[in-house]
C-alpha positions in Angstrom: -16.8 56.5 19.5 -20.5 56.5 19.2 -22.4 54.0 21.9 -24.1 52.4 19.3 -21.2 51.4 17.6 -19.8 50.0 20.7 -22.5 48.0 21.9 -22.6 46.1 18.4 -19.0 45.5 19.1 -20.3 44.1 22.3 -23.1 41.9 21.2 -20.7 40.5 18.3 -18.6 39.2 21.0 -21.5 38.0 23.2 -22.4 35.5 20.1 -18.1 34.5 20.0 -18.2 30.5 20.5 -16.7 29.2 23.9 -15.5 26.2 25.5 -19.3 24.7 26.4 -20.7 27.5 25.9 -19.5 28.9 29.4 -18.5 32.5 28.3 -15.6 31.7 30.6 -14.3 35.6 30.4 -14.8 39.0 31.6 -15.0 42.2 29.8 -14.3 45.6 31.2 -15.1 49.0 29.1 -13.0 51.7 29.5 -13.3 55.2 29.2 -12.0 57.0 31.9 -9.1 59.2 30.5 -6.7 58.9 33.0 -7.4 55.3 33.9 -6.4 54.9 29.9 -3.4 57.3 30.7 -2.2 54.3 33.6 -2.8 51.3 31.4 -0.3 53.1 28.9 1.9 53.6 31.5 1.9 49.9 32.7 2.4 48.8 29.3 5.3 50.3 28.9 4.0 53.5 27.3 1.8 51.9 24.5 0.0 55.3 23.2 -2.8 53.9 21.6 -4.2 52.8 25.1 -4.1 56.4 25.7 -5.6 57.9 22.4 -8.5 55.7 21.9 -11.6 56.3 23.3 -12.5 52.8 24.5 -10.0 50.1 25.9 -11.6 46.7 26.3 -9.7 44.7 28.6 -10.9 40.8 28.2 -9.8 38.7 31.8 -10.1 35.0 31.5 -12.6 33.2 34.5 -11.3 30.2 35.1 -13.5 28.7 38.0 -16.1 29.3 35.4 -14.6 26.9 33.0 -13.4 24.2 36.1 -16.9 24.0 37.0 -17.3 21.7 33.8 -13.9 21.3 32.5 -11.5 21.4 35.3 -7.7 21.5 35.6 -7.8 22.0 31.7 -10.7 24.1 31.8 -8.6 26.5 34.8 -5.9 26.8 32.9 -6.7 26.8 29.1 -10.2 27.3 27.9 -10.7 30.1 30.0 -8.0 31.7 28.1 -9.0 30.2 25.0 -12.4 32.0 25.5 -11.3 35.6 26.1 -9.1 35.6 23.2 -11.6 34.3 20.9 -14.3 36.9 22.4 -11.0 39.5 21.9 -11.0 38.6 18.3 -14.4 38.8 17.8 -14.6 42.1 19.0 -11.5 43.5 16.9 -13.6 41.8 13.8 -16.5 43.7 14.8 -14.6 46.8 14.9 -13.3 47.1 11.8 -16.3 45.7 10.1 -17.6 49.0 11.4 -15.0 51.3 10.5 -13.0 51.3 13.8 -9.4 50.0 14.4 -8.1 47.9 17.1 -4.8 46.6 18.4 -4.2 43.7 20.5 -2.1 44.6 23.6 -1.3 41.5 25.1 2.8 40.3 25.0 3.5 43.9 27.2 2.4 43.5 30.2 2.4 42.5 33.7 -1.1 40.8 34.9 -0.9 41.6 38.2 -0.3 45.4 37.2 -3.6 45.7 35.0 -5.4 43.9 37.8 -4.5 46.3 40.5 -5.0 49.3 37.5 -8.2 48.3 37.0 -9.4 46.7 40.3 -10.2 43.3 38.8 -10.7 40.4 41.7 -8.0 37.2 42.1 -10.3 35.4 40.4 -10.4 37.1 36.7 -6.9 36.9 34.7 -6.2 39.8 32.2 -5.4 38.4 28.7 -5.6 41.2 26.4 -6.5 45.2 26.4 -7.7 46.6 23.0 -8.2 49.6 22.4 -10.5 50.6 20.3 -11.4 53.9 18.1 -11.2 55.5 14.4 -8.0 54.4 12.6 -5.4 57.7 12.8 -3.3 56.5 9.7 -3.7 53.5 7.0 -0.9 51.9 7.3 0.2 49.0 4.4 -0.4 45.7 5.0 2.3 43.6 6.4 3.8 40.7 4.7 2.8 37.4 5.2 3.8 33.9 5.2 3.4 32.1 2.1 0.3 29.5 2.3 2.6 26.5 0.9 4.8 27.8 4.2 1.8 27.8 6.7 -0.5 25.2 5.8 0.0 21.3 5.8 -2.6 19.8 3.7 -3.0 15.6 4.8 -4.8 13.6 2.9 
């Protein structure tokens, strides 16, 4: 994946809203083959960590957010902030071509954190990897709008 693409993926997420504007998150770029190789591994083999050329792996900061926020701060809005800067970046991505996947329900924190020698502090919340689409897969199916949204009035 070319650098340029990646640092607009970057800057895209630099602009993501957050919880007063703390940027309560980390972001780690990964390249390294067989660091990619582990994170499959302590995922429970997902390939794509292994085949793209980039992972991103997005660890919530929450003394950041305490400093202003607190207990709520600690132990939401940090989250809420990397995966809003996760989305941002998977937005991004494809706007430039590139596919993502959000690897997030899979795996054990305290396994990517020793993988990827992230301090107590920082709390993985989501890897994506990110690279040129292999296959185009059809669009899943969705829940109807009358099923999802509640309009009050």
């Amino acid at each position: 994946m070319e650098e340029a693409k990646l640092n607009q993926i970057l800057e895209a997420v630099n602009r993501a809203p957050s919880a007063g504007n703390l940027q309560a998150y980390k972001i780690y770029v990964i390249r390294d083959t067989d660091l990619r190789q582990l994170l499959c591994r302590a995922t429970g083999n997902q390939e794509c960590l292994a085949q793209a050329p980039v992972v991103l792996a997005f660890c919530a900061e929450p003394k950041r957010s305490a400093v202003r926020f607190g207990t709520r701060g600690e132990q939401l809005f940090c989250i809420q902030d990397a995966t809003i800067a996760c989305n941002y970046a998977q937005l991004a991505a494809t706007a430039l071509g590139l596919a993502t996947v959000w690897i997030g329900a899979v795996f054990e924190p305290e396994t990517i954190r020793e993988a990827l020698k992230i301090t107590d502090d920082l709390w993985p919340v989501a890897l994506l990897p990110v690279g040129y689409p292999a296959e185009s897969p059809k669009p899943t199916s969705r829940r109807s709008l009358t099923e999802l949204v509640r309009l009050l009035r």
